[in-house]
DRENDO-1510 file (C-alpha; in Angstrom, 1 decimal, always signed):
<recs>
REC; n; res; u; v; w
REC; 1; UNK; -9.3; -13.9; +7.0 .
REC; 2; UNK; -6.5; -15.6; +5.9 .
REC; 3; UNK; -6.0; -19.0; +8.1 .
REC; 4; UNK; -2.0; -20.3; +7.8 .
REC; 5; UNK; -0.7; -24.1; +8.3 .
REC; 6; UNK; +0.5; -24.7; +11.7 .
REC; 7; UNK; +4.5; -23.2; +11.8 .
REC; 8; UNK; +3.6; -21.3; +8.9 .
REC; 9; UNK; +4.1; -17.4; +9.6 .
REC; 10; UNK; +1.2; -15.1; +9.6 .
REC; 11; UNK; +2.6; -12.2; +7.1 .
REC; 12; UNK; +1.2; -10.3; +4.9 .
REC; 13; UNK; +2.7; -9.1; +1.9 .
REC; 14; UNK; +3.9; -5.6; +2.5 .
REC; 15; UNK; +3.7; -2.5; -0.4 .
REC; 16; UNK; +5.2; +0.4; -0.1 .
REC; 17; UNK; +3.6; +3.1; -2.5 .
REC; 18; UNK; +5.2; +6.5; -3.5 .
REC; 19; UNK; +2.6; +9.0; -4.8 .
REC; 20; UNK; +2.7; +12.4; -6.3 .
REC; 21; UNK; -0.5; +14.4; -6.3 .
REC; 22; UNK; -2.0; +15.2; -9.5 .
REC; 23; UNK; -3.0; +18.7; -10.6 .
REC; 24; UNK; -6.6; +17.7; -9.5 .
REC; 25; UNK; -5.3; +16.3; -6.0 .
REC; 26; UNK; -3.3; +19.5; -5.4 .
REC; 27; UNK; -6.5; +21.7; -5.8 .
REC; 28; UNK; -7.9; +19.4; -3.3 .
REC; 29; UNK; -5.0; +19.1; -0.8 .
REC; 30; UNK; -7.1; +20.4; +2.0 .
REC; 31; UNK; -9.2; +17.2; +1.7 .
REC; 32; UNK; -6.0; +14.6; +1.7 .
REC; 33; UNK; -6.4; +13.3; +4.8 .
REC; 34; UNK; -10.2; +12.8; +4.7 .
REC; 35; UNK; -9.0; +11.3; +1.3 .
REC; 36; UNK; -6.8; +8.6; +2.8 .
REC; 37; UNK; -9.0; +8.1; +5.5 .
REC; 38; UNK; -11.5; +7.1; +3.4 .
REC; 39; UNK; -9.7; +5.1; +1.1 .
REC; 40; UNK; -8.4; +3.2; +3.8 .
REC; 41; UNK; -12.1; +2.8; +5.4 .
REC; 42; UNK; -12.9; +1.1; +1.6 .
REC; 43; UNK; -10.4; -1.1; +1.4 .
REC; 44; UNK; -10.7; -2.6; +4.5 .
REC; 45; UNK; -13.3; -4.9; +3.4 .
REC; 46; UNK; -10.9; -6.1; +0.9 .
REC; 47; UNK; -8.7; -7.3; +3.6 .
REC; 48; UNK; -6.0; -4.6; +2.8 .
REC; 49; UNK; -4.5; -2.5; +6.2 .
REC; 50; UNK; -3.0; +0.8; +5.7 .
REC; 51; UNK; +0.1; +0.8; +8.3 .
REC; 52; UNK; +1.3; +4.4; +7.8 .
REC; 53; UNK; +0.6; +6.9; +5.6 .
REC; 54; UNK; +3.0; +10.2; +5.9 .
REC; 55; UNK; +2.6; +13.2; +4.3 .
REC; 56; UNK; +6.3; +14.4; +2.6 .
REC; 57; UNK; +8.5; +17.0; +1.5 .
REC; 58; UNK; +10.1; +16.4; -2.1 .
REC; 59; UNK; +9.9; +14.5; -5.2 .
REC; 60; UNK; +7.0; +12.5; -3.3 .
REC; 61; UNK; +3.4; +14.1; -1.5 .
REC; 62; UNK; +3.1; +10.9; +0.6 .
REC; 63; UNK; +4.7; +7.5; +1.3 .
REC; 64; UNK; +1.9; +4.9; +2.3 .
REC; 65; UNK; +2.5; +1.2; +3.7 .
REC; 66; UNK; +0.3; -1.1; +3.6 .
REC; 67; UNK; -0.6; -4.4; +4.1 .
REC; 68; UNK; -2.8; -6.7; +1.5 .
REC; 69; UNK; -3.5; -10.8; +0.9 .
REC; 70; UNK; -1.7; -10.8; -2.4 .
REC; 71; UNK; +0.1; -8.7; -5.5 .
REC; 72; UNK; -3.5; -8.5; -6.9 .
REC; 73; UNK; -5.8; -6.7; -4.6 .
REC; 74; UNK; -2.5; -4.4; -3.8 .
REC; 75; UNK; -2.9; -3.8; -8.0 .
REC; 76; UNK; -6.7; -3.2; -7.8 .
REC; 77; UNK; -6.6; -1.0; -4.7 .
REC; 78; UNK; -4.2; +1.5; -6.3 .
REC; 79; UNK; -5.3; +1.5; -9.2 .
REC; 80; UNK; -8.8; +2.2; -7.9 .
REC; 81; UNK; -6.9; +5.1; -6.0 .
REC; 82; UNK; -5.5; +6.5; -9.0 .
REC; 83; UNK; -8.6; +6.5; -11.1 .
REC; 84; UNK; -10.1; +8.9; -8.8 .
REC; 85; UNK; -7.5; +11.5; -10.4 .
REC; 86; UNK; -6.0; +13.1; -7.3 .
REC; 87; UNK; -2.9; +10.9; -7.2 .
REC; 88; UNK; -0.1; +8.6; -9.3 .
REC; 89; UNK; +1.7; +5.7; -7.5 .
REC; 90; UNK; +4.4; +4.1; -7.6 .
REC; 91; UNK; +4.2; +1.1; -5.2 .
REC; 92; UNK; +7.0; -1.1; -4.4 .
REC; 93; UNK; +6.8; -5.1; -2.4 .
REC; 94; UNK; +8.4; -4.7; +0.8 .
REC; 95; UNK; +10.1; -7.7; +2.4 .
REC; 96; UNK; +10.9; -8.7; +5.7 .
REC; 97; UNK; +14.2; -10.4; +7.0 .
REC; 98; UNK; +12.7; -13.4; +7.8 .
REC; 99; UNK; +11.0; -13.3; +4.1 .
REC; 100; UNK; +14.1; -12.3; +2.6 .
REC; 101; UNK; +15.7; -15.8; +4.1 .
REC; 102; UNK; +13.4; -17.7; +2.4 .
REC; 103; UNK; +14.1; -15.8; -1.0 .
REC; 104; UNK; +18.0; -16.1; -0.1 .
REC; 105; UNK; +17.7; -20.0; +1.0 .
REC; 106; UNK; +16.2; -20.5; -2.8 .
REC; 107; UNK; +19.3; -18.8; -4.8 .
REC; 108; UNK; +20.8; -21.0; -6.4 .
</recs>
């Protein structure tokens, strides 16, 4: 667990992934939510929390968001995801106000 200096706020870094089933995941939809569930199960241990996971309508299948320590075990979870075959991501960093005043207090 992640310990933070006193006044220092406790947030994790926030991803927000897109993904579109693959011809393989299709043939399997029946097992997506056993899928995600036990994705989310596995990376757990890794200290990444999935928030929401939503199945869609559209250009997307699903919109997940999640939580994880840093850029690089968000990377390594997804791609871990992907090379199961049943899915492609496209995963964005999500901010929050109070993050985005930090980012804004360093423009120049």
């Amino acid at each position: 667990m992640r310990r933070y200096p006193e006044g220092i706020e406790n947030v994790m870094p926030t991803y927000i992934s897109l993904v579109q089933f693959t011809d393989k995941g299709i043939q399997a939809a029946k097992e997506t939510t056993q899928r995600v569930a036990d994705w989310a199960a596995k990376v757990q241990s890794m200290g990444v929390s999935v928030k929401q996971m939503y199945w869609t309508l559209g250009e997307y299948d699903q919109v997940c968001v999640f939580e994880a320590p840093d850029d690089e075990t968000a990377a390594s979870v997804l791609l871990g995801a992907d090379l199961l075959g049943n899915i492609r991501t496209q995963t964005l960093r999500a901010f929050t106000a109070s993050e985005m005043k930090k980012i804004l207090a360093k423009v120049p």
